[in-house]
C-alpha positions, -999 to 999 in steps of 0.1 A, spaced: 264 526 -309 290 496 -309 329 503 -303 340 498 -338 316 524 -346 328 545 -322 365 542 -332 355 545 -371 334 578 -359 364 600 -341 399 608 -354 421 611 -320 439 645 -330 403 657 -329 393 642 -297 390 647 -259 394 625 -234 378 631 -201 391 597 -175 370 588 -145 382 571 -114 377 537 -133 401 545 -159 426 543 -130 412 512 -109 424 482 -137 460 499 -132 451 493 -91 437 530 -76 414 526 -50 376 540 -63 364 573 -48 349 552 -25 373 526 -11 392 555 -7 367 572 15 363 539 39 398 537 40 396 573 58 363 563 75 378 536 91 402 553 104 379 577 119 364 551 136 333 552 114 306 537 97 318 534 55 306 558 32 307 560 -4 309 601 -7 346 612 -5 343 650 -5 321 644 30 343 617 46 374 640 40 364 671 52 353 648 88 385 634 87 405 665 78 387 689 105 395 658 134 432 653 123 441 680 101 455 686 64 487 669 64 472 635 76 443 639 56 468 638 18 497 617 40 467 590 38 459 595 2 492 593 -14 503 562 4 464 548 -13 483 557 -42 518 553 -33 535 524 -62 510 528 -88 524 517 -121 497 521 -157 490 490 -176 470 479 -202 450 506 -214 466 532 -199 503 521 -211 489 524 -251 478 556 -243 507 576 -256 505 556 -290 480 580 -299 476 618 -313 452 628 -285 439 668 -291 436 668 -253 435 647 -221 410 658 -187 412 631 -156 393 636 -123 421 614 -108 447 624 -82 473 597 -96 504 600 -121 499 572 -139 490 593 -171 521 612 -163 539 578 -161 528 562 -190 541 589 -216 571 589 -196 575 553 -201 568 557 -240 590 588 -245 561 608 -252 559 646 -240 530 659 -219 522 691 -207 504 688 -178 482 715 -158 477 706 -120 461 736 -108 455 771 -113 492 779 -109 499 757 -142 468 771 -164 486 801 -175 513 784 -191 512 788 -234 493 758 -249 516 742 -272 511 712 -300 521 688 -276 490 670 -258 479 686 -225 471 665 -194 442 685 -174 436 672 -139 404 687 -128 408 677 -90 445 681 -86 475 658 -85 490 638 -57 520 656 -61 512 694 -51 492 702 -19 489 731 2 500 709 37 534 704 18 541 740 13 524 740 -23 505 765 -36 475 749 -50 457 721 -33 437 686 -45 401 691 -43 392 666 -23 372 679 7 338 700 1 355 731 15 384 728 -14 358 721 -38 340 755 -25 375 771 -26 386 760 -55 355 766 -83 370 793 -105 406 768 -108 377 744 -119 355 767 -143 390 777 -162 398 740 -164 356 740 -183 365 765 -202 396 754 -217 373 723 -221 346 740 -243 376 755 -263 384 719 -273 349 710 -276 347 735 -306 364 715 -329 364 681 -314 347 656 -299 342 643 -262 350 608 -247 344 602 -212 358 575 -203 358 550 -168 325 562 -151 295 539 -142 264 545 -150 251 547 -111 278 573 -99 257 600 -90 291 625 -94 286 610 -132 253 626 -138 269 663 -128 299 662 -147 277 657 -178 253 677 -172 285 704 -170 298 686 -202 266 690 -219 258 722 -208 289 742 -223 262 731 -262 247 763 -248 279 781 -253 277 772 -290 304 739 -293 290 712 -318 312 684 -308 295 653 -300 299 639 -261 303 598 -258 301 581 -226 317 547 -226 307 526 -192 321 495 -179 284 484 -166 256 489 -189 221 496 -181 193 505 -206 173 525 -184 199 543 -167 217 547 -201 184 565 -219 187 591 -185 218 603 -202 207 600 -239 181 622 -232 206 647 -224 224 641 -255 248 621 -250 256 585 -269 258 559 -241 284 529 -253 292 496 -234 328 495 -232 359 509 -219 393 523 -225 411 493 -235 382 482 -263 384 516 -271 422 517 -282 422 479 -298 395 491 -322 409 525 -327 444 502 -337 422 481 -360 412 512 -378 447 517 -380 444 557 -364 476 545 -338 507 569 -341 535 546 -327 541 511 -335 551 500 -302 545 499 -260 566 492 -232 565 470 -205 555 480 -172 589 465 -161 613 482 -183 618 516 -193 643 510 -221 629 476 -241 602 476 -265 585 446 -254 549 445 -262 530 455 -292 499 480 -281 475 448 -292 493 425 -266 496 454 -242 457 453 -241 455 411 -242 484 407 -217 480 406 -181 517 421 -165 528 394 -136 548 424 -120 523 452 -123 493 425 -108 510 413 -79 515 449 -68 477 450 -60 452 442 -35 448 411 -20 414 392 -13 418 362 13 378 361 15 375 354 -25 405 335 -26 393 313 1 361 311 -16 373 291 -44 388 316 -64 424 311 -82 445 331 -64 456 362 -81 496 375 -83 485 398 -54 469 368 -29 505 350 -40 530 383 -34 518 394 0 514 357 15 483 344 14 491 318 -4 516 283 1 542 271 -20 532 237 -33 561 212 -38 556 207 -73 567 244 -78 601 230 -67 599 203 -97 590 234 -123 617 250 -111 644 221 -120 625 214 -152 627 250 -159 665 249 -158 670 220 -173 672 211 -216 636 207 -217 623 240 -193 611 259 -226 577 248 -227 563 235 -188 528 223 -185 508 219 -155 477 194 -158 454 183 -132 416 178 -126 399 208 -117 405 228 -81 439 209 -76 454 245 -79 467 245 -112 464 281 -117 476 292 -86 507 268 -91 516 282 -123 509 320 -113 535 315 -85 558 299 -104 557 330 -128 558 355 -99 590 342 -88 605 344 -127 600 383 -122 623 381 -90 649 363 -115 648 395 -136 631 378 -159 599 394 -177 564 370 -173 533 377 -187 492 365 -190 474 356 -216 444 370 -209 418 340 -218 389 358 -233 408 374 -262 427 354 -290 462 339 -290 481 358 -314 505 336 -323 526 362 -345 526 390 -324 542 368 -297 567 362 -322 575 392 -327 585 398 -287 607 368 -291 625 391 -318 621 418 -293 638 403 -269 663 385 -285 677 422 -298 679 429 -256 688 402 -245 658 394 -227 641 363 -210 604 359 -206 576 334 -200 543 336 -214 517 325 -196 486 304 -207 460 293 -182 436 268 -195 449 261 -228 431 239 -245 407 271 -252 441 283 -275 458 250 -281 458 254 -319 471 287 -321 495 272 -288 506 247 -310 516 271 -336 533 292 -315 557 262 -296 563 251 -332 578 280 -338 598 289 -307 612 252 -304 626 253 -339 650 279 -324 681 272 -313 675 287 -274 640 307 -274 641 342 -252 603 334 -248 592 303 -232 555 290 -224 542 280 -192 507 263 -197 482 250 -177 452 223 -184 430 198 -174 444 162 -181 415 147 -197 416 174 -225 457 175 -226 456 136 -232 432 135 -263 444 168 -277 474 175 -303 504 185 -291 534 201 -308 563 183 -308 581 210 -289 560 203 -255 580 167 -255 612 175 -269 619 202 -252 592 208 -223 580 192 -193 543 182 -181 545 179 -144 508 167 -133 493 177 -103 470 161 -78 466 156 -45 480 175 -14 517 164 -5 524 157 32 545 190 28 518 208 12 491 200 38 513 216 70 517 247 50 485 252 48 479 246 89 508 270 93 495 299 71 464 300 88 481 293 122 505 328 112 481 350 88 461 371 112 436 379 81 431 344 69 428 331 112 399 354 109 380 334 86 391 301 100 356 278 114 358 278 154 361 241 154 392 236 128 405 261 151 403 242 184 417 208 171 454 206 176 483 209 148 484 171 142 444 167 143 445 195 115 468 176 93 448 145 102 418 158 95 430 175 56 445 149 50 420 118 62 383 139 57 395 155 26 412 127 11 444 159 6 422 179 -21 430 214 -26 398 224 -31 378 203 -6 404 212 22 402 246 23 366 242 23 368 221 52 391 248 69 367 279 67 336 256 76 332 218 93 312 200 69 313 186 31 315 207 -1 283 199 -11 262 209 20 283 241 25 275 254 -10 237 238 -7 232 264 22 245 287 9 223 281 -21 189 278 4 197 314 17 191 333 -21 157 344 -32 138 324 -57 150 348 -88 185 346 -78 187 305 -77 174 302 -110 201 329 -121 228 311 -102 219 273 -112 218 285 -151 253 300 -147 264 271 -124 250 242 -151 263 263 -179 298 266 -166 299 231 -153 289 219 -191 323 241 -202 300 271 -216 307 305 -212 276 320 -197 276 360 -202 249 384 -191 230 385 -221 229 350 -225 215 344 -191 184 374 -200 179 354 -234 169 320 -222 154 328 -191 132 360 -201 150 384 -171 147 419 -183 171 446 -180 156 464 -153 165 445 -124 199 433 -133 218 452 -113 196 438 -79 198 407 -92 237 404 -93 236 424 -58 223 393 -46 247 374 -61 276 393 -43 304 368 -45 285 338 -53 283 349 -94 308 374 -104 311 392 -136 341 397 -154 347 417 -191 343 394 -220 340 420 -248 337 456 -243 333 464 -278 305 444 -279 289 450 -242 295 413 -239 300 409 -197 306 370 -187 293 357 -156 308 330 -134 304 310 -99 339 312 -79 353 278 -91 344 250 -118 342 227 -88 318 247 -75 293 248 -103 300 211 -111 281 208 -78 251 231 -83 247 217 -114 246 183 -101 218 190 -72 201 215 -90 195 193 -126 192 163 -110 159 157 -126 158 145 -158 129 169 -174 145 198 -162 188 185 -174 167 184 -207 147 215 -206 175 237 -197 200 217 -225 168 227 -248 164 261 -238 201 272 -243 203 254 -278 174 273 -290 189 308 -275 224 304 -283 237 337 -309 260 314 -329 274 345 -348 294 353 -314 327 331 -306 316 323 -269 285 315 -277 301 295 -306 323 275 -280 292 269 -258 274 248 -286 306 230 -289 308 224 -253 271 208 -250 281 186 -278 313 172 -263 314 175 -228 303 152 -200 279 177 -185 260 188 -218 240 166 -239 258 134 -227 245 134 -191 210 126 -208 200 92 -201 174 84 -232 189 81 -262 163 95 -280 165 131 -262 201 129 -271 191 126 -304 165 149 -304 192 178 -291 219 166 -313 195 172 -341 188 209 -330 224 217 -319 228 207 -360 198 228 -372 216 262 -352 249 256 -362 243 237 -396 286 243 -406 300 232 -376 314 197 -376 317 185 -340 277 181 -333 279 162 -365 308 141 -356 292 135 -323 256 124 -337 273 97 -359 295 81 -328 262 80 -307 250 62 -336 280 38 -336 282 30 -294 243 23 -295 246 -1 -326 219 24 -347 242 14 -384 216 27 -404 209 58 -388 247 63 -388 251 54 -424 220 82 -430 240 109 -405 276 106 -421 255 106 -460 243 139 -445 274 148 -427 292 144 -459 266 163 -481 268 192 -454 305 200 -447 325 179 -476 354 158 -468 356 155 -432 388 132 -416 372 124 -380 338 119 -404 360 95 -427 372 74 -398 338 70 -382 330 58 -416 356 32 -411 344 24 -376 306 20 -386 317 -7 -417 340 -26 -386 308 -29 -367 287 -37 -396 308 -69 -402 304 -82 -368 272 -76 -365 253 -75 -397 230 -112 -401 222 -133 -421 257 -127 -444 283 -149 -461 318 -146 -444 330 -135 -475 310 -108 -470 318 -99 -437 360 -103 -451 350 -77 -477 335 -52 -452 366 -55 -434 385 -49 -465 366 -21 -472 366 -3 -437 406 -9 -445 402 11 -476 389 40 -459 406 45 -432 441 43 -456 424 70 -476 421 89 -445 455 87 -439 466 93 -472 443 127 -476 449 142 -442 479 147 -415 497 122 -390 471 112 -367 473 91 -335 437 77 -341 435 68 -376 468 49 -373 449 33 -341 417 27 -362 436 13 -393 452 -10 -363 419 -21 -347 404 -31 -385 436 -52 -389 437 -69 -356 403 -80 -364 414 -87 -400 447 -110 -389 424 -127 -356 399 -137 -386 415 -140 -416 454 -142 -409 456 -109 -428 481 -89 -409 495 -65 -434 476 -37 -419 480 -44 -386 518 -43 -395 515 -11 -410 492 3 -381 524 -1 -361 552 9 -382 531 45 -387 526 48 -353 571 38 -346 574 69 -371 545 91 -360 564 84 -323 598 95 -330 587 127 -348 559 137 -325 571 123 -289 536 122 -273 537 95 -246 501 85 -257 515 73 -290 534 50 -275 506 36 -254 483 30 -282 515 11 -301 525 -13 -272 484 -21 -266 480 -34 -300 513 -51 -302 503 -67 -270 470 -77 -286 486 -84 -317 510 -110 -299 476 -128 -280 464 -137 -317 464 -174 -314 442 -201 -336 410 -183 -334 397 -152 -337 404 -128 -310 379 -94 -302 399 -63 -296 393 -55 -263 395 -16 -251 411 -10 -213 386 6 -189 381 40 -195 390 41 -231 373 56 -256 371 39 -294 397 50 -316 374 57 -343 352 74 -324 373 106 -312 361 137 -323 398 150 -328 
């Protein structure tokens, strides 16, 4: 059973929910068993994943009080997001949670809704009313017997001994519900051995006569452990509690209309649909901290920035005056990859929430919903609010982007402004609204300052945890060698430097070891993912089973091995879609280059994951775009002709899309093949209609044909000319402003005035682009202008070729 069909199955005034410790662990609780090595370690002992035993240890050697003073400072700050703050939109018949934690309790609170709640058997006697109860099987954080309370949490084995008949009401008021309605259990995983009891209890009130029907959604899914629980009656579904409440909203069952944020208690800010998109800068950077993954090559997260593990770059200074400034309503942040664009941004946004000032993530994998963002402008124009919106890689969302600066700039002062990052390659060919130049500010980032490089010696000279991780012989060098050596050896790259901090040698050999040290199974997992990413794929768990024939079996081993090397992150839990990925772009970039070296096998693999690509999904849908266009995908082939051959396949699985078509006929073009170009835009044309980036390669192919054609009259040639004139003006004509059909129609009539002293469309090449300029204020525009009036002004007595700077690609020949 999918999600949808889940949320089209249940109503929730008829539904239970039972909540697992992972319902709790996205809002930033510790699992049953961090919590437990947290204890353990203070004992003095070796980790162990089994609370009840660990607690009862530690509670006999230091007693009661200690024991819960422990647990509710693991606890202690806890605020709900995401799924947990949409809860309350919803008519639940009844709510059970194994968790110690308030943040159910917090999250109606937050929304206004009532809750009755029942902490123990000193609360079970109270009258059930209409309003939705909240039973917490194990307690609350709140009530203990070493404070004086009453009741106790069950946490030890002795309290769970104690304790059973405060538990067997709790079941029975369970199988009351389970009489009429039906059972979700929501944030368990499949391997929890506790998981396997409590349904076996769930299942086993059936023999008590209830007919409800028991669903067990899980974060993780495995087919074999998942037909354990099947057999026992249960309906095993890949997902968890925020897929669970988006679909539920699409099926329009939702009783309120709108959230709060997690950092106000009065504003409507979010929608519930955001609430589950959005990632909350305050609530994250109130988590843990992980130097070891950060220093790995992982962006560092709000949490790695709020407690110090982290510098503060000196461009942030030059956000923060753009940000105050006329143009501060739209900041972008581009760079190559690993110069810490992400991590620049996210601090910059973690200071906004010390401002007052509300900041949020876009959380990459879902949609940019451009009017529901509007609608929080509205929001917080009624309150008076500020906030910035967050967009980390956005060129995967730059349409709907676009839309949405389009909108907020046309406003006389916007309570919500954008903060963007990207890499510049992308950002430079793209379209861009108008609002990113007229009222924003691109601040590009590179290299290491001077500034930036001693505040990185001095962070790991003052961070005990970070020291700890330091190589032996960075440490021994002196504060000036340091600096030296970051910024001499590694040339002052982000990326590059702290790998030359935590180890003395290059990138490359560090991550080749590393690489050496994996079983043979886990390479070939790890150099798919690495040459997928690097190729600007998304690689996801299914995916990766598809084209290399790995069965479900020994997935979970497999990704044991890949313990911080290959991490896996939620994609879609509606659709069990789970996305893997190495710790850093640079880092597969380099895999990817040692590990496809050869020829045969760059081929095999581009072949392999063309033929097992599942168009239908969007990811997947990106991923055939990516090994069309980028630099690590179909171009890195050296024969033509198996560029060709792919092209051609990439065509036959997705026979709609345009780009693979687009990029077939420019291949054509660069390698001089007219006629097969002239076939693959008749085709194109056939296949998809009208087509502008099709028209202007059109344009381009009847330029080249007049230079190079033989054995023609020059009249001829004059009247290709003409024609490729007449194209690209009907190209114009049909279809919006664009920066590289007013560049084409200029290259046909610098070529037409060198030749034939024709310059009426070279003169109007440069008027569109004077107006295209003032409405649009890309810098680019510009450019292009100023190189062909340049080239226009060289045209002497002959005819002069245009002549493209290094670097450039032909205007034509953009895939834009």
């Amino acid at each position: 059973m999918k999600i949808q069909e889940l949320a089209a199955a249940i109503q929730p005034s008829r539904t239970t929910l039972l909540f697992g410790a992972g319902a709790s662990m996205t809002s930033g609780a510790p699992s049953g068993a961090a919590l437990a090595n947290v204890l353990a370690n203070r004992l003095g002992r070796a980790q162990g994943d089994d609370l009840a035993e660990i607690a009862q240890i530690f509670e006999n050697k230091r007693g009661r009080a200690e024991l819960i003073k422990i647990v509710r400072e693991s606890l202690a700050g806890l605020k709900p997001t995401a799924g947990l703050l949409t809860l309350p939109n919803f008519n639940w018949l009844s709510i059970y949670s194994t968790n110690f934690d308030t943040l159910i309790e917090d999250s109606y609170r937050a929304a206004g809704r009532n809750l009755d709640v029942y902490r123990s058997n000193f609360d079970v006697s109270k009258p059930r009313t209409t309003t939705t109860p909240l039973y917490k099987i194990h307690g609350c954080v709140t009530q203990d017997s070493s404070g004086g309370h009453y009741s106790r949490m069950l946490i030890t084995e002795s309290d769970y001994d104690d304790f059973d008949k405060y538990r067997q009401t709790l079941f029975n008021a369970l199988t009351a519900d389970m009489f009429t309605a039906d059972t979700v259990i929501v944030g368990q995983s499949l391997n929890d051995r506790h998981l396997k009891e409590l349904v076996k209890k769930v299942v086993g009130l059936r023999s008590e006569g209830v007919q409800g029907r028991v669903f067990l959604m899980v974060h993780t899914y495995d087919e074999d452990r998942a037909g354990l629980f099947t057999r026992l009656g249960v309906e095993v579904i890949s997902g968890d509690l925020e897929d669970l409440l988006l679909a539920l909203m699409t099926e329009g069952k939702s009783s309120q209309e709108a959230a709060y944020s997690t950092t106000t208690s009065t504003n409507e800010i979010l929608s519930p649909d955001l609430v589950l998109t959005t990632r909350d800068v305050a609530h994250a950077s109130q988590l843990l901290s992980d130097p070891v993954r950060l220093f790995n090559g992982t962006p560092a997260t709000y949490a790695d920035i709020c407690q110090g593990n982290t510098i503060t770059r000196v461009a942030q200074a030059r956000l923060q005056e753009a940000q105050r400034g006329v143009r501060g309503f739209f900041l972008v942040v581009s760079g190559a990859r690993g110069v810490g664009k992400t991590t620049l941004a996210r601090s910059f946004m973690l200071d906004k929430t010390k401002q007052d000032i509300l900041a949020w993530e876009h959380l990459g994998d879902h949609p940019l919903d451009v009017n529901s963002w509007l609608a929080v402008e509205t929001r917080l124009r009624r309150t008076g609010r500020e906030a910035f919106l967050f967009v980390d890689d956005c060129s995967r969302h730059l349409r709907s982007l676009n839309k949405l600066v389009d909108k907020l700039s046309a406003l006389d002062r916007p309570y919500l402004r954008v903060m963007a990052t990207v890499e510049s390659a992308k950002w430079r060919v793209s379209p861009k609204s108008q609002g990113f130049f007229s009222r924003g500010t691109l601040i590009s980032l590179s290299l290491l300052e001077r500034t930036d490089i001693e505040a990185l010696v001095n962070l790991v000279e003052t961070r005990p945890r970070i020291r700890a991780l330091v190589e032996q012989q960075f440490l021994v060098l002196g504060r000036l060698d340091q600096i030296k050596r970051l910024r001499d050896k590694c040339s002052a790259d982000m990326f590059v430097c702290l790998k030359n901090i935590f180890a003395n040698d290059n990138l490359d050999n560090i991550l080749l070891q590393e690489y050496a040290e994996l079983s043979s199974e886990a390479k070939d997992v790890y150099r798919y993912v690495a040459a997928i990413q690097s190729l600007g794929g998304f690689v996801h768990r299914q995916l990766i089973m598809r084209i290399q024939g790995i069965s479900g079996t020994g997935l979970d081993a497999l990704l044991g091995q890949l313990d911080g090397i290959v991490n896996e992150y939620t994609i879609d839990d509606r659709k069990g879609i789970f996305g893997w990925c190495t710790r850093h772009d640079v880092i597969a970039e380099v895999i990817a280059k040692w590990k496809f070296s050869d020829q045969d096998e760059l081929f095999e693999l581009l072949e392999n994951l063309i033929d097992g690509l599942n168009p239908s999904e969007r990811i997947e849908m990106e991923t055939a775009i990516a090994i069309a266009t980028n630099d690590g995908g179909i171009a890195r082939l050296t024969d033509l002709s198996r560029q060709i051959v792919l092209f051609h396949r990439l065509i036959d699985t997705i026979p709609a899309h345009r780009t693979p078509r687009r990029r077939l006929v420019r291949l054509y073009i660069k390698n001089d093949r007219l006629n097969d170009a002239d076939n693959a835009i008749a085709m194109a044309e056939r296949s998809i209609g009208n087509d502008p980036v099709i028209m202007r390669h059109k344009a381009v192919l009847t330029l080249r044909k007049s230079e190079v054609t033989p054995g023609i009259e020059e009249n001829d040639r004059k009247a290709m000319l003409l024609d490729a004139e007449g194209i690209i003006r009907r190209c114009i004509s049909q279809y919006e402003s664009d920066l590289y059909s007013y560049r084409t129609l200029g290259e046909i009539g610098l070529a037409l005035a060198s030749k034939y002293g024709d310059f009426s469309a070279i003169d109007d090449a440069i008027d569109a682009l004077l107006d295209f300029e003032r409405i649009n204020g890309d810098p680019e525009i510009q450019a292009v202008r100023r190189r062909l009036e340049g080239q226009l002004r060289s045209i002497g007595d002959g005819a002069v070729p245009v002549v493209l700077e290094d670097g450039e690609v032909e205007a034509g020949l953009v895939d834009i």
